[in-house]
BAKERO-846611 format. One line per field, with one value per residue: residue in one letter; x, y, z of N, C-alpha, C in turn. Coordinates in steps of 0.05 Angstrom, whole numbers. Atoms other than C-alpha are relative to their C-alpha. Example, Ala and Ser with C-alpha at 12.3 -4.5 7.8 and 13.67 -1.06 7.14 Angstrom:
resn = [A	S];
npx = [18	-16];
npy = [-24	-24];
npz = [0	-1];
capx = [246	273];
capy = [-90	-21];
capz = [156	143];
cpx = [18	-15];
cpy = [24	22];
cpz = [0	14];
//
This chain:
resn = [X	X	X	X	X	X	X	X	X	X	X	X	X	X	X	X	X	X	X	X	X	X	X	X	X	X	X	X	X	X	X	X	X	X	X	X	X	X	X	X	X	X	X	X	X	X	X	X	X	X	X	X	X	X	X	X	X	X	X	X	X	X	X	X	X	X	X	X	X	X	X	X	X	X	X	X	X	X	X	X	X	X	X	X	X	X	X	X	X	X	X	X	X	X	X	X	X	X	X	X	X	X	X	X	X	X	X	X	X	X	X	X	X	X	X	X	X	X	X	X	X	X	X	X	X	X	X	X	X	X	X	X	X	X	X	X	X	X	X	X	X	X	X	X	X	X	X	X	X	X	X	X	X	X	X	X	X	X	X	X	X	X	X	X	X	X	X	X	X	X	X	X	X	X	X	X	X	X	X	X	X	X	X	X	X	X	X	X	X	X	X	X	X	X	X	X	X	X	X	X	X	X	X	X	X	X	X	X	X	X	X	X	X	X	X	X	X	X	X	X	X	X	X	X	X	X	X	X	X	X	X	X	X	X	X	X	X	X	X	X	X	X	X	X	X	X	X	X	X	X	X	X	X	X	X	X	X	X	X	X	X	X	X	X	X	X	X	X	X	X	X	X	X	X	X	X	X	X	X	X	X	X	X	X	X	X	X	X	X	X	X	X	X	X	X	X	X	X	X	X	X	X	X	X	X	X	X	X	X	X	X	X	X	X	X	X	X	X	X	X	X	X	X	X	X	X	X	X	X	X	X	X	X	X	X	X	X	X	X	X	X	X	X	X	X	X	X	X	X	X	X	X	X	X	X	X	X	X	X	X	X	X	X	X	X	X	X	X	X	X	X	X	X	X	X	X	X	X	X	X	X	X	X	X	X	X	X	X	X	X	X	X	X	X	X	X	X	X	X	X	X	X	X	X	X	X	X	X	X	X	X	X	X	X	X	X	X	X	X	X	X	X	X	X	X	X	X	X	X];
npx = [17	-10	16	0	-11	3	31	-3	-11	19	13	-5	4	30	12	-18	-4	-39	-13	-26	-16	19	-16	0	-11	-16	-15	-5	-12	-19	-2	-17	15	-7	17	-12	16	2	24	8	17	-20	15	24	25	10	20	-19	-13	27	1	11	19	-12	3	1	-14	-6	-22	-22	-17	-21	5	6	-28	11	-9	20	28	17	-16	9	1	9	10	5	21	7	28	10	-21	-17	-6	-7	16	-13	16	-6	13	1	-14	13	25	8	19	-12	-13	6	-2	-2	-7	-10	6	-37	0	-24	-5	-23	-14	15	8	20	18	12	-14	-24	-16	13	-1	-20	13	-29	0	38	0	2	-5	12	-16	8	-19	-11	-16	10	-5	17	0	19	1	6	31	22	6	-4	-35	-21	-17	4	-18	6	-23	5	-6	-13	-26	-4	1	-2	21	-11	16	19	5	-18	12	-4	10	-19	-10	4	-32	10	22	-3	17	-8	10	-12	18	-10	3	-14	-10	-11	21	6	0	-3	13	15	3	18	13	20	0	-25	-24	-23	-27	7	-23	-1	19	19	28	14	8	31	-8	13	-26	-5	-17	-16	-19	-18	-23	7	17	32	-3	13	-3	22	5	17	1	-34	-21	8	-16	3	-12	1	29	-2	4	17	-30	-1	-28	-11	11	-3	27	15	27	14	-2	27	18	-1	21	-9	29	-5	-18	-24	-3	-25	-12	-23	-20	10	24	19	22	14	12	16	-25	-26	-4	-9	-16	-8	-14	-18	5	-29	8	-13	8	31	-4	1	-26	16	-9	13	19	-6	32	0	4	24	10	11	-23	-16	-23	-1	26	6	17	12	21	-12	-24	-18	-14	-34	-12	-12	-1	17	35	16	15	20	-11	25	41	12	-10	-20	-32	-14	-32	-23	-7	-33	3	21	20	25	8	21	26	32	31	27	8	26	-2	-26	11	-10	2	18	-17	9	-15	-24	-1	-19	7	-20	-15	30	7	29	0	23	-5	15	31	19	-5	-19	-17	-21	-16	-17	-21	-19	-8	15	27	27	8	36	17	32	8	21	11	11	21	-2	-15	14	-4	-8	-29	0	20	-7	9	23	3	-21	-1	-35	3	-17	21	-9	2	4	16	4	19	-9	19	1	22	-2	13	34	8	-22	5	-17	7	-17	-24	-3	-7];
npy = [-24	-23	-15	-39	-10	-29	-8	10	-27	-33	12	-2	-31	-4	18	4	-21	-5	3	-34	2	-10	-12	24	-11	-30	-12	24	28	1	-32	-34	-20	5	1	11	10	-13	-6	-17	-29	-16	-33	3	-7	-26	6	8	22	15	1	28	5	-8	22	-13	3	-21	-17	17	-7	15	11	22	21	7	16	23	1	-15	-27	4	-24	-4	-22	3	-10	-10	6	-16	4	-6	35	-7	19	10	-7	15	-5	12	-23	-10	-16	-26	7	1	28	18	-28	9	-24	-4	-29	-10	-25	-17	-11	-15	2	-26	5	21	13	21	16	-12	17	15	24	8	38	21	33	-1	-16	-30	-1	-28	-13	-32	-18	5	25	32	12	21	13	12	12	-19	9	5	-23	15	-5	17	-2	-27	-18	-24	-6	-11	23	21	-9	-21	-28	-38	-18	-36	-24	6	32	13	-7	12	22	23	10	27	7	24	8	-13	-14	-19	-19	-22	3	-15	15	-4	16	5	15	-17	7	30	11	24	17	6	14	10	-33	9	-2	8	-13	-10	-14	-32	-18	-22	-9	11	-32	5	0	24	11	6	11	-4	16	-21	26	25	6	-9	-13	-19	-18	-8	-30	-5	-19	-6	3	16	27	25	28	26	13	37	8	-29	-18	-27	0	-26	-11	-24	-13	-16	-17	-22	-16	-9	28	22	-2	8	13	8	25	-8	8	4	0	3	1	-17	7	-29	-6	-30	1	-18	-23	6	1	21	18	22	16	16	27	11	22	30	17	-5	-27	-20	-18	-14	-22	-29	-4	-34	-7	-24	-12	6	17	-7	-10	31	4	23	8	13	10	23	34	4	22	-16	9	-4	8	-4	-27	-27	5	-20	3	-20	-9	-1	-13	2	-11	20	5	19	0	17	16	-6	-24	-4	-32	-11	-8	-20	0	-10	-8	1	27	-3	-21	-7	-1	12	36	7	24	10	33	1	28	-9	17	1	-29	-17	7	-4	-19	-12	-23	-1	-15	19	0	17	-15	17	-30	3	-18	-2	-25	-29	-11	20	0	19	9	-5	0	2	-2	31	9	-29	-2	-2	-13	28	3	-20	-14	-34	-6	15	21	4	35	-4	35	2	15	26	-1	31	2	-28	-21	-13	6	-16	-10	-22	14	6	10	16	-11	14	-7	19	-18	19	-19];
npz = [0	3	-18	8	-30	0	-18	-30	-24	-2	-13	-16	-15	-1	-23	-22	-9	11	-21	-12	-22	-20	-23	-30	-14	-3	9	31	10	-13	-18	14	5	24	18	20	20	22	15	-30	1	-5	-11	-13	22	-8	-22	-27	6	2	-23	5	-24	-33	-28	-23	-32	-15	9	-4	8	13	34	12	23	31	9	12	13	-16	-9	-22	-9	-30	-8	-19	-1	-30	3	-28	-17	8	20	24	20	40	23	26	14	29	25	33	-3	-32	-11	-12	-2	-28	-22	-24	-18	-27	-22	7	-8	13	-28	8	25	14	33	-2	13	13	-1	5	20	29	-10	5	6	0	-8	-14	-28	-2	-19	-15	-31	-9	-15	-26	-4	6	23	7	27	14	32	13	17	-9	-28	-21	-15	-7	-24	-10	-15	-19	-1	-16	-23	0	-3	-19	9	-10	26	12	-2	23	1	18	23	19	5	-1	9	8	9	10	-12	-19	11	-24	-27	-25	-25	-14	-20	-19	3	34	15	18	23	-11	16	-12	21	16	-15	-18	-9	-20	5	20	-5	-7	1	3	-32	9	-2	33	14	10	30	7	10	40	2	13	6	-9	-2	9	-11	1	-26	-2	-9	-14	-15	-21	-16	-18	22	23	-9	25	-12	10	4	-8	-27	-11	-4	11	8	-14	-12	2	-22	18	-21	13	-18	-10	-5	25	24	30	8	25	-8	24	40	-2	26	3	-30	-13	-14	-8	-12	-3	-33	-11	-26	2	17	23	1	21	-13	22	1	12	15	-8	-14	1	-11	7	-6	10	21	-9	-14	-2	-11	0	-19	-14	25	26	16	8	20	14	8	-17	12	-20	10	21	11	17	22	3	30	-9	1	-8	-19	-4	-14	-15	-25	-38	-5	29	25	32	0	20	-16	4	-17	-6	-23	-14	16	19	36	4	-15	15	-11	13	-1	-20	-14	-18	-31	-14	0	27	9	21	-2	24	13	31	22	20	0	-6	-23	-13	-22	-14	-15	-33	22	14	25	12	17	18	-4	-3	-21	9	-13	6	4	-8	22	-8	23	3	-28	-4	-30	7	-33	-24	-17	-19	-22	-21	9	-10	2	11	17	13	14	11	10	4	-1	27	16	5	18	9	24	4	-15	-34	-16	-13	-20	-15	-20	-2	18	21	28	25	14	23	3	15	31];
capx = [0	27	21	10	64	43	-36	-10	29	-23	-70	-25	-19	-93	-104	-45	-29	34	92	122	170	150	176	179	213	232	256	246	273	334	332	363	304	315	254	271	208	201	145	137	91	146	88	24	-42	-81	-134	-77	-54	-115	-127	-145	-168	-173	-183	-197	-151	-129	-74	0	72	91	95	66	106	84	91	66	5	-11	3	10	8	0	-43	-74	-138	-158	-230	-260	-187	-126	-104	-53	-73	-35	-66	-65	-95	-108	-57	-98	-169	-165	-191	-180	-147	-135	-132	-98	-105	-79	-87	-22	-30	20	63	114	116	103	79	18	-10	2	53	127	162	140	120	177	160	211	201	118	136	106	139	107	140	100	110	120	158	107	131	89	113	51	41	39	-24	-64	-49	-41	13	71	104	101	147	126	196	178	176	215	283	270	262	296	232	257	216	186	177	206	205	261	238	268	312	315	394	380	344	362	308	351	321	336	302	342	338	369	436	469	406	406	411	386	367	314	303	261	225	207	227	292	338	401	447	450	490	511	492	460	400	354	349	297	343	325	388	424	466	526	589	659	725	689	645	568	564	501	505	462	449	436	419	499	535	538	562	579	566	567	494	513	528	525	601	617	668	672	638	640	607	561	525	472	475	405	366	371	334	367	308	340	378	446	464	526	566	630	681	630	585	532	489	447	417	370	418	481	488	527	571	617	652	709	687	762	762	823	790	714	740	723	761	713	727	677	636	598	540	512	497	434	370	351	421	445	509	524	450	415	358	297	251	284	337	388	411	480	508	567	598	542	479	417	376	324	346	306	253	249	301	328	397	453	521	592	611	685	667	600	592	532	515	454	387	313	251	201	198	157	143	204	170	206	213	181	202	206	224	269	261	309	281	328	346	286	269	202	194	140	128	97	31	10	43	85	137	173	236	307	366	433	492	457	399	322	295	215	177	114	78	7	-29	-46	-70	-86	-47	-82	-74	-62	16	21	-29	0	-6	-59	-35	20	31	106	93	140	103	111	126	106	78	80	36	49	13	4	-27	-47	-83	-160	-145	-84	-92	-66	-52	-27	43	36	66];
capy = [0	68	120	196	223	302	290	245	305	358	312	305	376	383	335	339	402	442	426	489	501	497	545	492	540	611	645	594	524	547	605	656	685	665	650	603	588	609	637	694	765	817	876	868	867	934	904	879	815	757	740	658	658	682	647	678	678	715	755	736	754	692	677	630	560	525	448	390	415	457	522	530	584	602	654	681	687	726	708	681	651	660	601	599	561	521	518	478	500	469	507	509	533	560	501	492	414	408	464	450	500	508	545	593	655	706	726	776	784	854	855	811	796	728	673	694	635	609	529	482	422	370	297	303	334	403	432	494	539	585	647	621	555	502	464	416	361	347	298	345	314	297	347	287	299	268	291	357	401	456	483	535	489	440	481	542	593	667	695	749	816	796	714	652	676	644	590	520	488	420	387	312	283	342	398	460	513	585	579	616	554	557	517	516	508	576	536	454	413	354	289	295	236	233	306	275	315	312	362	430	497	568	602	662	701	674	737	725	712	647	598	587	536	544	507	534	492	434	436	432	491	528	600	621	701	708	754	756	730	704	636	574	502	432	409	336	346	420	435	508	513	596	648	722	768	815	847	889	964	964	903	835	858	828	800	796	733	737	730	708	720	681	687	741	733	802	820	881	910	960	995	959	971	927	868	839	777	737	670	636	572	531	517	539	612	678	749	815	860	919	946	1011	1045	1105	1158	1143	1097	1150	1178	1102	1081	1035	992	983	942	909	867	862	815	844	822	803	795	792	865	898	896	917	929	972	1015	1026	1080	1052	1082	1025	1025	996	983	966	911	923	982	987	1057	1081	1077	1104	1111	1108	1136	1115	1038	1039	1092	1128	1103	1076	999	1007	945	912	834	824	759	756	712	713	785	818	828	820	870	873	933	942	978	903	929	878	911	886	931	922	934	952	1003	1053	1058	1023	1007	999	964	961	953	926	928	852	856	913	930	916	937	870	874	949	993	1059	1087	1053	987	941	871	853	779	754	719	651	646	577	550	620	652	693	678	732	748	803	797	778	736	694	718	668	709	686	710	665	700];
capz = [0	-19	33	18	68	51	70	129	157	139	177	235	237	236	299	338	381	360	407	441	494	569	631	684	727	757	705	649	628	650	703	645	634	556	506	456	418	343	301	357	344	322	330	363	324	315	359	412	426	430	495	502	574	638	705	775	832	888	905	907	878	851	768	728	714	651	637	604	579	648	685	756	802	879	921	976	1008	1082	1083	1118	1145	1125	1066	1011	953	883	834	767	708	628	581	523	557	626	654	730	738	811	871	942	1004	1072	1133	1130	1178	1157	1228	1224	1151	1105	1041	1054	990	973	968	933	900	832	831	806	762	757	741	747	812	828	888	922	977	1018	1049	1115	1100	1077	1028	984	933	888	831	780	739	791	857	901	958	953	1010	1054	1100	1159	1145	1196	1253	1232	1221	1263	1217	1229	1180	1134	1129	1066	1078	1044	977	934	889	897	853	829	820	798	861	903	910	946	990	1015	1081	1127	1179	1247	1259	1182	1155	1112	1056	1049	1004	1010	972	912	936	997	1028	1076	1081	1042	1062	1099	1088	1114	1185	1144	1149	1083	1032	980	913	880	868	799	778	749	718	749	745	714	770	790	834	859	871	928	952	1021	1074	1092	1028	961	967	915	937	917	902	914	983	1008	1014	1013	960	965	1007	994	1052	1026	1096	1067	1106	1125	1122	1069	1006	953	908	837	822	795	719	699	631	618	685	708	759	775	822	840	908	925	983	976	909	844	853	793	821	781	775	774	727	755	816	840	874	876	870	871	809	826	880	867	910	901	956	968	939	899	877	848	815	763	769	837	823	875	838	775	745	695	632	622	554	526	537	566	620	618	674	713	776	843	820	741	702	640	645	598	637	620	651	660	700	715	682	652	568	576	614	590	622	583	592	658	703	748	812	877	869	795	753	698	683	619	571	516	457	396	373	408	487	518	570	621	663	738	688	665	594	548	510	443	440	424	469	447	466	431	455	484	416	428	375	400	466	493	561	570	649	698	753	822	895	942	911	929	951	917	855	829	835	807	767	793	786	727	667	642	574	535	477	449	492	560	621	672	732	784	842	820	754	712	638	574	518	445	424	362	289];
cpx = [18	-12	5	9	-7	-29	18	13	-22	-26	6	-4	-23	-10	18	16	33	21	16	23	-14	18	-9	9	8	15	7	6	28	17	9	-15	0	-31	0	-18	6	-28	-17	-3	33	-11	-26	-24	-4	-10	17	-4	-34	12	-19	-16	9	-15	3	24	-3	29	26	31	8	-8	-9	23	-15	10	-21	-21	-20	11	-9	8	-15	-20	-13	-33	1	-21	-5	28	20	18	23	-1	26	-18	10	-19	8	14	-13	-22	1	-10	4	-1	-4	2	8	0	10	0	39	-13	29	9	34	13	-19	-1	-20	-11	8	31	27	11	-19	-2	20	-8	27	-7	-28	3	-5	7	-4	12	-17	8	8	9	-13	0	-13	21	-31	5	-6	-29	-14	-2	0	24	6	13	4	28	-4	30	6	11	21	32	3	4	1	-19	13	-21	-20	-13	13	-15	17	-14	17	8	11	36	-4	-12	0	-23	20	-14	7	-19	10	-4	22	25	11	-15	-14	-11	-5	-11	-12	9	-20	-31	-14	10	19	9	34	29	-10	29	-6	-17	-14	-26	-2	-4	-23	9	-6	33	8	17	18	31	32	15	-5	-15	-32	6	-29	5	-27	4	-11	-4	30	18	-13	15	6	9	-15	-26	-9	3	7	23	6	19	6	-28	8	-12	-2	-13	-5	5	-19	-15	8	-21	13	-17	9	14	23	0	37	13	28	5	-14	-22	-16	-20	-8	-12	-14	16	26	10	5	23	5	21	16	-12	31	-10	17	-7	-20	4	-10	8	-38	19	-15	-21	-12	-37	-1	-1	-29	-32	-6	27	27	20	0	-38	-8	-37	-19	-14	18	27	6	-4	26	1	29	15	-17	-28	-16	-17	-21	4	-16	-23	4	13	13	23	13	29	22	8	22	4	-22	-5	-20	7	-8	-15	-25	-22	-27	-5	-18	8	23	-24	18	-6	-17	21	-5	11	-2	-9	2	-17	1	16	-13	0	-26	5	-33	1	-30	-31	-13	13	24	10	18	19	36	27	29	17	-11	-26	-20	-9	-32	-13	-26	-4	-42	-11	-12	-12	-6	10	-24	19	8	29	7	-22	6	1	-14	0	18	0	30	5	18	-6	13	2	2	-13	-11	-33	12	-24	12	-16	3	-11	-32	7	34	-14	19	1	24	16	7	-4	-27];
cpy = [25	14	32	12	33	-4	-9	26	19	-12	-7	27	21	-6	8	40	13	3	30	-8	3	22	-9	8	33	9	-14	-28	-1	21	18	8	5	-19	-9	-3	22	-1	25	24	19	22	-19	13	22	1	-9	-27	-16	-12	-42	0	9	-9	19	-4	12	8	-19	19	-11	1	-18	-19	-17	-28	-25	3	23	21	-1	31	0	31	6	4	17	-8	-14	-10	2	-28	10	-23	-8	-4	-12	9	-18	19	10	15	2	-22	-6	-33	-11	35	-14	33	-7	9	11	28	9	9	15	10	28	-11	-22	-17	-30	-15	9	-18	-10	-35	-12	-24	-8	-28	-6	1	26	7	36	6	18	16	-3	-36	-23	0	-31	-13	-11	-19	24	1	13	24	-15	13	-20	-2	31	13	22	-1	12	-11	-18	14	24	28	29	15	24	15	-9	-33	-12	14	-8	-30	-27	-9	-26	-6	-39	-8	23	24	25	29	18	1	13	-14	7	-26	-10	8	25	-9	-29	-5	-34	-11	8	-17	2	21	-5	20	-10	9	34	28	25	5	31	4	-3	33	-22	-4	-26	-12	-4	-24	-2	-24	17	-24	-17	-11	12	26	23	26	10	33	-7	25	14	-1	-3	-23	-27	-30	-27	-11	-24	6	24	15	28	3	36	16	37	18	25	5	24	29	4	-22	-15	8	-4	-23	-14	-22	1	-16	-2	-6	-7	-6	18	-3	34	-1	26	3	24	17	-12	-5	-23	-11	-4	-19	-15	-38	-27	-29	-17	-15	19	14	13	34	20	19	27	3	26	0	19	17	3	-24	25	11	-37	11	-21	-21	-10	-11	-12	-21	-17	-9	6	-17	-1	-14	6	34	23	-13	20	-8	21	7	5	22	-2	10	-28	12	-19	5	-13	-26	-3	23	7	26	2	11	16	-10	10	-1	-16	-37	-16	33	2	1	-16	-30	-3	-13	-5	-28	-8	-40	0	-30	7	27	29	-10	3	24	4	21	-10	5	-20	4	-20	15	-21	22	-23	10	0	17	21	5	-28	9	-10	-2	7	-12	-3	-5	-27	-6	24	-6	1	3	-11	10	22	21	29	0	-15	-27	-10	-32	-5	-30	-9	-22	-26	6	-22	-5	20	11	6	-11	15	1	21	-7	-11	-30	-5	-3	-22	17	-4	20	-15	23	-12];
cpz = [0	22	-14	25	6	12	26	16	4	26	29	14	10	28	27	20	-3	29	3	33	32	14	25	25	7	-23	-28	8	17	24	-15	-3	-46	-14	-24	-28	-25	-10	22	-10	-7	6	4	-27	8	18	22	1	11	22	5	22	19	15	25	14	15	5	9	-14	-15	-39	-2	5	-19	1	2	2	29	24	32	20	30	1	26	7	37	10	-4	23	-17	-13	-18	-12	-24	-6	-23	-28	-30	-15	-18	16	27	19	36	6	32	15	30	16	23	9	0	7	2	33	-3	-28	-10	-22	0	-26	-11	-1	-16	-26	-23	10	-14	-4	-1	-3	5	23	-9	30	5	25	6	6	38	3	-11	-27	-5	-23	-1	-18	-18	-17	20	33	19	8	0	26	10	19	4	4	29	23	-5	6	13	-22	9	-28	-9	-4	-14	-4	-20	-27	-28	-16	-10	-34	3	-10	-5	24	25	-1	32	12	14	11	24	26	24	-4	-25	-15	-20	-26	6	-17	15	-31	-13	9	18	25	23	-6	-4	19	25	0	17	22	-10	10	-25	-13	-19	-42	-9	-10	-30	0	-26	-15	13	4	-2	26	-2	22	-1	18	18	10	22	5	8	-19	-25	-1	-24	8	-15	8	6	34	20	9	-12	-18	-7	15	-1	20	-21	19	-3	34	20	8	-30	-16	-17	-14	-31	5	-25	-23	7	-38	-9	25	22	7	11	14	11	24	3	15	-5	-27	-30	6	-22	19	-16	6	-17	-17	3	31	11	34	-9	2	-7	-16	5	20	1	10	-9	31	16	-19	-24	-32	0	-12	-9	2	32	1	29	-4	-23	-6	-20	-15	-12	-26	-10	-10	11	14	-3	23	8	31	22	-12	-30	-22	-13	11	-14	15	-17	21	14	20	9	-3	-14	-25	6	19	-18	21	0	6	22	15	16	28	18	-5	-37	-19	-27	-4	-36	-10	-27	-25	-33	1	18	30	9	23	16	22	18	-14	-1	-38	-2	-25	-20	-2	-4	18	-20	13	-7	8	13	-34	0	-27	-3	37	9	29	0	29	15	27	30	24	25	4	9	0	-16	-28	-23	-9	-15	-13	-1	-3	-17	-13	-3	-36	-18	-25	-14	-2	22	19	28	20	21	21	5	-27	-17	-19	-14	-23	-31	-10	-35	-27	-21];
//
């Protein structure tokens, strides 16, 4: 029998749903904050971008994560008791899959509205962190628990201002944890499995940066930000292999999570300014190359950043500074290209969260707007720009409201949320 291989495809392509990329994690696939898919909007329709579905929630901080076919996402409620919720939803239509809650009264913690870390698939594991320590492994399908952890209690949590709020990271069966535990236990990783612990690092106070992992002298090595340092240790079994102190002047607010380009490792701070660190390569050290503050938050130097996570490339960063100015840095010195205004408002803590995908960066701003726009040394190059959610009041009560959450970006579409409703909307050329 002859087969007709051109219908058979056109017929697959008919039936079968087109495969895209997921973001299984903080910051993507692979924490860079990098956007791989192709066939992606280079300008926004007249009518603005087509909006697939939207779904209720309540309020929160954390982002979307995206995988195998379903999106997930934390939040909070007050009423009539005080819960925070996951959440699973249908990629394609909004549908809601599973939902778990928990009693989780907020004690000692600002910024109330709603849970922090993004969820973390891995292996049809979904692993949820609250803002006060409880950590869930789910089945990812189905929302059964796997296995739980009242971090809180269990390790003695010194609570930071803002609550746990990095989001775990997955190292082959290891799942690690800034937790700011008493007794080492700043840093720890559990089993995958069955939520043992593994290992346990670092007498720190927990800051709120989310871990990376890196390669350095032909090693695995995760870089963790605390409250006290920036630190790089062995994932297999929790050995510090360097330690840099880094005690903030005021209090631990370091939120962004370092980038790293080549031998160069960066990080940014709200009050304690911009770190570049040498990341040696004959054995898994580190030397600092620049430290520059300014004179105060409002009178920055070089890029001091609070929500927002830079862009390191090679020769040059871009980022967004404490009240919203763009910025393009040298890296070799940490001098200022240029500065742009216009990309969100010049407000205290006003943000924006960067996602490079090919020659072109996404850009979302604190507004709810999604920006297409090129960066370069010369210049913010804006393409085009569309309002895809509104900014609500949970996240910050002041000027009218903010969306600082940081999107998911998958099967080319974005997926957004604020504090009433997680928006799907199609990014598809």
């Amino acid at each position: 029998m002859r087969i007709n291989w051109l219908l058979l495809g056109a017929c697959l392509a008919i039936v079968s749903p087109a495969l895209g990329d997921d973001w299984p994690q903080w910051r993507g696939e692979n924490r860079d904050g990098v956007w791989r898919e192709d066939r992606i909007l280079r300008k926004f329709p007249a009518e603005g971008p087509e909006v697939k579905w939207r779904a209720p929630i309540g309020s929160g901080y954390s982002g979307p994560t995206v995988a195998a076919g379903k999106v997930y996402v934390t939040d909070r409620l007050v009423e009539p008791k005080q819960i925070e919720r996951v959440h699973c939803f249908d990629e394609r239509s909004g549908e809601k899959l599973w939902s778990h809650e928990y009693d989780c009264p907020y004690v000692g913690v600002g910024y109330q509205a709603g849970p922090r870390a993004s969820v973390t698939i891995d292996n049809g594991s979904a692993f949820a962190l609250g803002t006060m320590g409880n950590l869930f492994c789910f089945d990812a399908a189905s929302g059964a628990i796997l296995w739980q952890r009242d971090l809180n209690t269990e390790l003695k949590i010194r609570m930071p201002d803002w609550g746990i709020a990095a989001a775990p990271l997955v190292y082959r069966d290891r799942l690690i944890l800034q937790i700011g535990g008493a007794d080492g236990a700043c840093i720890v990783a559990l089993n995958t499995k069955t939520g043992a612990e593994e290992w346990r690092a670092l007498d720190d106070r927990a800051g709120y940066s989310a871990p990376i992992l890196i390669k350095q002298a032909g090693e695995d090595v995760v870089v963790c930000w605390t409250g006290d340092s920036v630190a790089g240790i062995d994932p297999k079994n929790g050995k510090v292999f360097w330690r840099f102190a880094w005690p903030p002047r005021n209090m631990p607010i370091g939120i962004s999570t370092p980038v790293v380009q080549g031998d160069r490792l960066f990080l940014t701070d709200f009050y304690d300014g911009a770190l570049m660190l040498r990341l040696h390569q004959n054995k898994p050290t580190v030397e600092k190359v620049w430290l520059r503050v300014g004179r105060s938050e409002r009178d920055t130097d070089a890029l001091q950043s609070i929500i927002s996570t830079p862009v390191f490339l090679p020769g040059v960063i871009y980022g967004c500074d404490s009240h919203g100015e763009l910025r393009c840095l040298d890296p070799q010195t940490g001098d200022r290209i240029w500065t742009d205004l216009t990309a969100t408002p010049p407000n205290r803590w006003s943000n924006i969260h960067f996602v490079q995908n090919g020659p072109l960066f996404w850009l979302f701003n604190e507004m709810g707007e999604l920006i297409i726009a090129k960066l370069s040394k010369q210049g913010f190059d804006e393409i085009d720009r569309a309002k895809i959610i509104e900014p609500t009041t949970a996240q910050l009560s002041r000027r009218g409201g903010v969306t600082w959450a940081h999107p998911a970006f998958a099967g080319r579409h974005v997926f957004v949320r604020n504090d009433q409703e997680i928006v799907c909307v199609s990014l598809k050329r």
